[in-house]
ChimeraX commands (.cxc) that place a marker at each C-alpha (Angstrom):
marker #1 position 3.49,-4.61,-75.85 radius 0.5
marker #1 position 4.95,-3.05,-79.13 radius 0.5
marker #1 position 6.86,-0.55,-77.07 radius 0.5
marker #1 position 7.99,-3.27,-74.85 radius 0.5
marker #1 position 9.01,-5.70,-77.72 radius 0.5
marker #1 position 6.85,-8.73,-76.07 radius 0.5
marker #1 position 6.13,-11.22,-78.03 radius 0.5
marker #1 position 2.84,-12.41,-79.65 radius 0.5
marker #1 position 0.41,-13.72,-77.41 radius 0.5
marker #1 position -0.97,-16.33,-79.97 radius 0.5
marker #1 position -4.08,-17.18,-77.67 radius 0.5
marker #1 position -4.78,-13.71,-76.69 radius 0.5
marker #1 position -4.33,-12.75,-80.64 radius 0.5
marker #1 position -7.19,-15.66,-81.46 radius 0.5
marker #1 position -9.82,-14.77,-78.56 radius 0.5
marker #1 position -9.22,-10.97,-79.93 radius 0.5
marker #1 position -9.54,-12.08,-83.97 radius 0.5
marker #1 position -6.05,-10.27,-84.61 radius 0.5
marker #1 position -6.38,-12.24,-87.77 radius 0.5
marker #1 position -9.89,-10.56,-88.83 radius 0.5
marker #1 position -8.37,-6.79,-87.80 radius 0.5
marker #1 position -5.04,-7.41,-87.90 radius 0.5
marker #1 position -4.03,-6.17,-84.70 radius 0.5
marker #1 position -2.33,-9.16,-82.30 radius 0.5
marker #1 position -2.31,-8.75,-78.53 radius 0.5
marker #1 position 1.61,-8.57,-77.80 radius 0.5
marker #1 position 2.96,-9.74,-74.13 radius 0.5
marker #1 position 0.59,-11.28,-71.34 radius 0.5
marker #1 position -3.47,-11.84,-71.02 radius 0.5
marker #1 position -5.50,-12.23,-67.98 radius 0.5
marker #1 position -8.54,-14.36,-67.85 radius 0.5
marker #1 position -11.48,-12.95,-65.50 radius 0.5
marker #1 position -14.97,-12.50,-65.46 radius 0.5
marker #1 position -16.91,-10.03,-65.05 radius 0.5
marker #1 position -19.44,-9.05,-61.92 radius 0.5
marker #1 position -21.00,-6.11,-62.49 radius 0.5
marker #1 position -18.61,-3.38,-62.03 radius 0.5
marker #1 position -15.61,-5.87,-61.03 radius 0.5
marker #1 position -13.74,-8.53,-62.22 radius 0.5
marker #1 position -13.21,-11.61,-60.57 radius 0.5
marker #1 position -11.36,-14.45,-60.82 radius 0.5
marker #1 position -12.41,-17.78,-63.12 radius 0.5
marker #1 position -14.14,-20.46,-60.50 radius 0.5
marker #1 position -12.14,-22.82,-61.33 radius 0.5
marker #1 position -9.08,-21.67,-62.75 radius 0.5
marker #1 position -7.42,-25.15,-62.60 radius 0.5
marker #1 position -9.98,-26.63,-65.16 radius 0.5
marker #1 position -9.67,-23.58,-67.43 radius 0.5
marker #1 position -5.94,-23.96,-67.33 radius 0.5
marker #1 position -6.62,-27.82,-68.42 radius 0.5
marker #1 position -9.54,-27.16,-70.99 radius 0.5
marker #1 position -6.95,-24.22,-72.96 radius 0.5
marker #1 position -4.08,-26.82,-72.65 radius 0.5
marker #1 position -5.50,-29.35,-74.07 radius 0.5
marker #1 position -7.33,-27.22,-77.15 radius 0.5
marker #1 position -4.21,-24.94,-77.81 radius 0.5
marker #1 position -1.28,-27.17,-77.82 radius 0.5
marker #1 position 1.35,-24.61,-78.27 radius 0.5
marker #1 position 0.62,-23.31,-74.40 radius 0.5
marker #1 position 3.28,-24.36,-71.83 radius 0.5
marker #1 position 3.55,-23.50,-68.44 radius 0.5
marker #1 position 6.59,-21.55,-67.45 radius 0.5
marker link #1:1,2 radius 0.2
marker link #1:2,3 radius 0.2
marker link #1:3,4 radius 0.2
marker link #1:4,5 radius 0.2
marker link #1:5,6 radius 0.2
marker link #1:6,7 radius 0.2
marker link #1:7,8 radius 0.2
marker link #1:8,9 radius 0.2
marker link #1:9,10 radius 0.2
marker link #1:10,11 radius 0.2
marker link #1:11,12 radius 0.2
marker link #1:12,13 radius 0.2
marker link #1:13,14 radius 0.2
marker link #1:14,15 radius 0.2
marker link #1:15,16 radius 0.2
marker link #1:16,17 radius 0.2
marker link #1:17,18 radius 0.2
marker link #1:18,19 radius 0.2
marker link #1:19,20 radius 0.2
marker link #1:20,21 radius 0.2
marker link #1:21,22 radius 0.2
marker link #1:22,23 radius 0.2
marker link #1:23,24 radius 0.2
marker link #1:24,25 radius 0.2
marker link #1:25,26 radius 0.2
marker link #1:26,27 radius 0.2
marker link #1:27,28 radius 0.2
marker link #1:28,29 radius 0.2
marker link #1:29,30 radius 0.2
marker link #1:30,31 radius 0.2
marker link #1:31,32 radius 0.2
marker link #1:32,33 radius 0.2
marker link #1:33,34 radius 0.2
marker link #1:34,35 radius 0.2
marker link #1:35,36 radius 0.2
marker link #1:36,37 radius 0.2
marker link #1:37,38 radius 0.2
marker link #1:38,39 radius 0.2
marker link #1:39,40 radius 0.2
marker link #1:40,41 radius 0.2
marker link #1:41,42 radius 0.2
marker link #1:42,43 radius 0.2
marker link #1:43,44 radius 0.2
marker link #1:44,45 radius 0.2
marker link #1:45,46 radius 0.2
marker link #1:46,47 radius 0.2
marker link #1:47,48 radius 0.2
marker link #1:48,49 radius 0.2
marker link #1:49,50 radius 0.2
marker link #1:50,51 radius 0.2
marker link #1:51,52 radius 0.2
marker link #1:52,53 radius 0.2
marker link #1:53,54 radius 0.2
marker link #1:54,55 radius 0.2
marker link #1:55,56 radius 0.2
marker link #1:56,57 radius 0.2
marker link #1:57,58 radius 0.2
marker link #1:58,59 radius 0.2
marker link #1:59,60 radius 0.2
marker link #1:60,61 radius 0.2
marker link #1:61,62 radius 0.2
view
């Protein structure tokens, strides 16, 4: 991201405590889970898109 010049993810920086190391997650984050040696997809991404929404209301959709 710093080579990129993205922007400051501020959710990605607060699940990653950027502000205990200093070091904030610049650009895009993916949400997944994980299944042994995969990742997969949330079940229900909808609701996790609605729980983060309401909790962090800086997120917009774009």
């Amino acid at each position: 991201g710093i080579m990129k010049q993205k922007e400051v993810n501020r959710l990605g920086s607060y699940f990653y405590d950027a502000d205990r190391h200093g070091w904030p997650i610049l650009g895009d984050i993916v949400f997944a889970i994980a299944a042994g040696e995969d990742i997969e997809a949330p079940d229900d991404a909808e609701a996790l898109m609605v729980f983060l929404k309401m909790n962090f209301s800086y997120l917009k959709e774009e």
